[in-house]
C-alpha positions in Angstrom: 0.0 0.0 0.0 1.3 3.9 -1.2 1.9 6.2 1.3 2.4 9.8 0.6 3.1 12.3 2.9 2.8 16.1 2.0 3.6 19.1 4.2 1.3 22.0 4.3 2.9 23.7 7.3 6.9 24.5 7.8 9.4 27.1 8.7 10.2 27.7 4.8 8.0 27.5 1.7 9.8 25.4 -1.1 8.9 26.0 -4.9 5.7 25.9 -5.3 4.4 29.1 -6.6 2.3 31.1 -3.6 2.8 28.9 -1.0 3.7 30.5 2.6 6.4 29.1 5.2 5.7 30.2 9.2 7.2 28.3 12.7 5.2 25.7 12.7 4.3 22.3 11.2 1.9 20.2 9.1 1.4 17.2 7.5 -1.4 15.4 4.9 -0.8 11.7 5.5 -2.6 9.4 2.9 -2.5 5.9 3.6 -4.6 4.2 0.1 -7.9 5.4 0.6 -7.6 7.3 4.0 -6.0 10.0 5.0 -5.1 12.0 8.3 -3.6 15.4 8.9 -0.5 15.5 11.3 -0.5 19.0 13.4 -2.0 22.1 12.1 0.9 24.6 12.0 0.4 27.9 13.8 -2.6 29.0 12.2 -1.8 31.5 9.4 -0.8 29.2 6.6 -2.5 26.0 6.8 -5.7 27.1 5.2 -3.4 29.2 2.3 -1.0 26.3 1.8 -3.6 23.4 1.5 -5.3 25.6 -1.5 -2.9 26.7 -3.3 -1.6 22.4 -3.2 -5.1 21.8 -4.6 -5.7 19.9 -0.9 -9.3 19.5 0.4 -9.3 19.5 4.5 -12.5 19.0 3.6 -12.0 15.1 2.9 -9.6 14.7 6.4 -11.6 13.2 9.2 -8.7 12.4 11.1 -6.1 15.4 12.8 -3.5 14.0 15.3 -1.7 16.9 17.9 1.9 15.7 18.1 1.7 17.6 21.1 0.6 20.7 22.8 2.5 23.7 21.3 1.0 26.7 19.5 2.7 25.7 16.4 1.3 22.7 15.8 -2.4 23.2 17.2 -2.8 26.7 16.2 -4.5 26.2 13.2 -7.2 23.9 14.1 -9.1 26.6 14.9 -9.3 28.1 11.4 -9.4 24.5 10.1 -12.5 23.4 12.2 -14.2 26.7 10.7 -13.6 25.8 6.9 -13.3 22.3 7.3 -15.8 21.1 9.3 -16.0 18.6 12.5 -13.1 16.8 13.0 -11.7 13.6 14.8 -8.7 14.9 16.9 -6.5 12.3 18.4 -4.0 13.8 21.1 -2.6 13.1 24.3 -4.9 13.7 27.6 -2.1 16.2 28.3 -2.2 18.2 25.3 -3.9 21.3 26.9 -1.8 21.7 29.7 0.0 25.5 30.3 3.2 26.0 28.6 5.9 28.5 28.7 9.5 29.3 27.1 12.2 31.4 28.5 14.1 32.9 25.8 16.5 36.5 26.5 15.0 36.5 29.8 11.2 36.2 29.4 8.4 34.0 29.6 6.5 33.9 26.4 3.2 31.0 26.7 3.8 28.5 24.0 0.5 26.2 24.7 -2.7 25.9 22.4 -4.2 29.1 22.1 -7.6 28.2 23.0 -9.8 25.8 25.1 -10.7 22.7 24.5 -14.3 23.7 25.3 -14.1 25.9 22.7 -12.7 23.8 20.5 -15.1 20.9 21.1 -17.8 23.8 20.1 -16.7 23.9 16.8 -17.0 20.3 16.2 -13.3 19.0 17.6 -14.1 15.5 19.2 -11.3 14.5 20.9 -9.6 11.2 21.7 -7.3 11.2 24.2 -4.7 8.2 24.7 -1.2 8.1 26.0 -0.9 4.3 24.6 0.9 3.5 21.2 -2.2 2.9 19.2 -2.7 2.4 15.4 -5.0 5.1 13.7 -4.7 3.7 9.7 -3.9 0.7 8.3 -0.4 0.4 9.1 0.4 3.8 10.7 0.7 4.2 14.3 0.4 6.7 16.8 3.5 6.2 19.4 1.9 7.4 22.8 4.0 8.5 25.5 7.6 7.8 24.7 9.6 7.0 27.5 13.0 8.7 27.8 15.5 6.2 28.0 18.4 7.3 26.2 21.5 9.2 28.5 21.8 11.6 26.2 18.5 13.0 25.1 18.0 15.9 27.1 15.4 18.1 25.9 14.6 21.8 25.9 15.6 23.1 28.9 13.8 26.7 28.3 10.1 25.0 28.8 7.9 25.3 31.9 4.5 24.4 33.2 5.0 27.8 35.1 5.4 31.4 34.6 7.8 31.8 38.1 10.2 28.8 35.9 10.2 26.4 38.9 9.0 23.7 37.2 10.5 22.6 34.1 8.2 21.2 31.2 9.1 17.7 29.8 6.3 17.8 27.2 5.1 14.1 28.0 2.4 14.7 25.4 4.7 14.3 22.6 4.4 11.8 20.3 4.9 11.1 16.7 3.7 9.0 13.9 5.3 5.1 12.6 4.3 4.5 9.6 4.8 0.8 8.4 6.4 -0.1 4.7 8.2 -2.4 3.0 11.3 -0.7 3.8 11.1 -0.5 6.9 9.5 2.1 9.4 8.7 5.8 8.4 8.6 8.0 11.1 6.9 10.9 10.8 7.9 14.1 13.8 6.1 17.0 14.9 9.3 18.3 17.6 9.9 14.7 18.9 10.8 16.8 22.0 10.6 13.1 23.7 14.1 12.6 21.3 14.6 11.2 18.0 16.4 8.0 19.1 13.7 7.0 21.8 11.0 7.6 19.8 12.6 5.2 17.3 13.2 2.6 20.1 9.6 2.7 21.0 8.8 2.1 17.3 11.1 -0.7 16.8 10.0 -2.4 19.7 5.9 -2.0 19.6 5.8 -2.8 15.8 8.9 -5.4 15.8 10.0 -4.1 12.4 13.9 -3.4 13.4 14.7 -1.2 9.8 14.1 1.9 10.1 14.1 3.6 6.4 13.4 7.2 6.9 12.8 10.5 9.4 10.7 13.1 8.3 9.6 16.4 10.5 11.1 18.2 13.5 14.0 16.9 14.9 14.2 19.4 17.6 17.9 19.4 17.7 17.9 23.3 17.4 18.2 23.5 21.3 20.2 20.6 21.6 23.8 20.5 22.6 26.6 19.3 20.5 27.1 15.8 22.3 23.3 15.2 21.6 23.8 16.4 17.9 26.5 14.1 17.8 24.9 10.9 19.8 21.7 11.4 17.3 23.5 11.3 14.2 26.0 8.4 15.5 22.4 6.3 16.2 20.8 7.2 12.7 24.1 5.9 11.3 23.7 2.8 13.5 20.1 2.5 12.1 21.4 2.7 8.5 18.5 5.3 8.0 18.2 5.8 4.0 15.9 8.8 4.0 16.3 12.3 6.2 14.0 14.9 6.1 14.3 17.4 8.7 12.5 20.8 9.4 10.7 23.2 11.3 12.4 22.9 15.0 16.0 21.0 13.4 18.0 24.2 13.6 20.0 25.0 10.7 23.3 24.2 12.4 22.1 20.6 12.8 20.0 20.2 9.4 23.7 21.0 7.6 24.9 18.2 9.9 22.8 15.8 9.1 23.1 17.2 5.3 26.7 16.3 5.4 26.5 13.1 7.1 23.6 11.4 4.6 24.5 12.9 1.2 22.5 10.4 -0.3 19.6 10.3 1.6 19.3 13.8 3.0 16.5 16.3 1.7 15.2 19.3 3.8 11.9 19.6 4.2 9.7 22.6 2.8 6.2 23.3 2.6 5.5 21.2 -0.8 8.0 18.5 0.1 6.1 15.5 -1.1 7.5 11.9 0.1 6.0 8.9 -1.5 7.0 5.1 -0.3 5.7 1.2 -0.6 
């Protein structure tokens, strides 16, 4: 079975004529007949993007938060309004208060509005923290549990405006997509860390290749010894295909660009990956 997977959402617009880039991410995920969309970006561009790609919303009954970060649930709001009700699969965490420090200030980083209101406009949510699978042959991870040494995370996030209590974002999760050569995975920030969520999806699916990364690496806060663990492991993987955007950093992305000539291709708003 074909899948394709389009982004609608990034940091950079690629080639196509009139299509906008903004921080944030977005993915159509077709699996055959079926099809899901994977985050929402911030909110200005999804709508734009998906129309000027010739992309019904219309036609997506499924919408899965990768986790809960303005960026990537911003622009259910606007989708909900042109689209219609919607299935949206997320973590029962995925509302919870979130703030970055950067140059000395808090700035709130959560979705911008309720779930209440949300659920108003037709959002029927599905919470589950469980690695579940949502199409045939694509999976949802779940919580991922942080296992690797080196994987530390952002430490500018907070549940807290006072920073007393550092935010881990244990809603993230990410998308495993099955094929016949091997896994797919599919990131929003993978703030839980690229390697563990890869562990998770070797392990739950049993499938031990792991053929390609796509989406936000979040290695753009990241220090050098986790840069250099993360590639060291996708080497150890034998990943063909790398694809990283949106949170990767550019310092990083040319890393990864230098280490998998063959495989490497950054993503843009456009990018279209298709796979058995």
């Amino acid at each position: 079975m074909s899948c394709r997977i389009r982004i609608l959402c990034d940091n950079s617009a690629g080639p196509l004529s009139g299509t906008l880039g903004e921080h944030g991410f977005a993915a159509l995920v077709q699996q055959g007949e079926e099809s899901l969309l994977f985050d929402t970006g911030a909110g200005e561009t999804l709508l734009h993007n998906a129309q000027r790609m010739n992309v019904d919303l219309r036609s997506v009954e499924q919408v899965v938060l990768s986790h809960g970060h303005y960026d990537h649930a911003g622009g259910l709001w606007p989708l909900l309004q042109a689209a219609g009700p919607k299935k949206v699969l997320a973590h029962p965490d995925v509302f919870a208060r979130r703030y970055v420090f950067r140059e000395g200030a808090a700035h709130s980083v959560g979705i911008p509005y309720s779930e209440d209101f949300l659920a108003g406009l037709g959002a029927a949510f599905s919470y589950g923290d469980a690695f579940r699978e949502i199409l045939p042959g694509v999976f949802l991870t779940g919580e991922v549990p942080r296992l690797s040494s080196f994987e530390e995370g952002d430490a500018g996030l907070f549940c807290d405006l006072a920073g007393c209590r550092r935010d881990t974002v244990p809603d993230d999760q990410s998308l495993v997509i099955v094929t016949e050569k091997g896994l797919l995975l599919l990131l929003g920030c993978c703030h839980a860390g690229v390697v563990n969520t890869i562990e998770l999806a070797r392990e739950k699916t049993g499938v031990g290749e792991v053929y390609g990364v796509v989406g936000g690496c979040h290695l753009a806060f990241s220090s050098q010894p986790q840069v250099d663990a993360t590639i060291k492991a996708l080497k150890k993987y034998k990943v063909k295909k790398v694809s990283p955007g949106h949170c990767t950093g550019f310092h990083a992305a040319a890393r990864l660009a230098r280490e998998f000539p063959g495989g490497f291709k950054p993503l843009q708003v456009g990018y279209l990956l298709e796979v058995e």
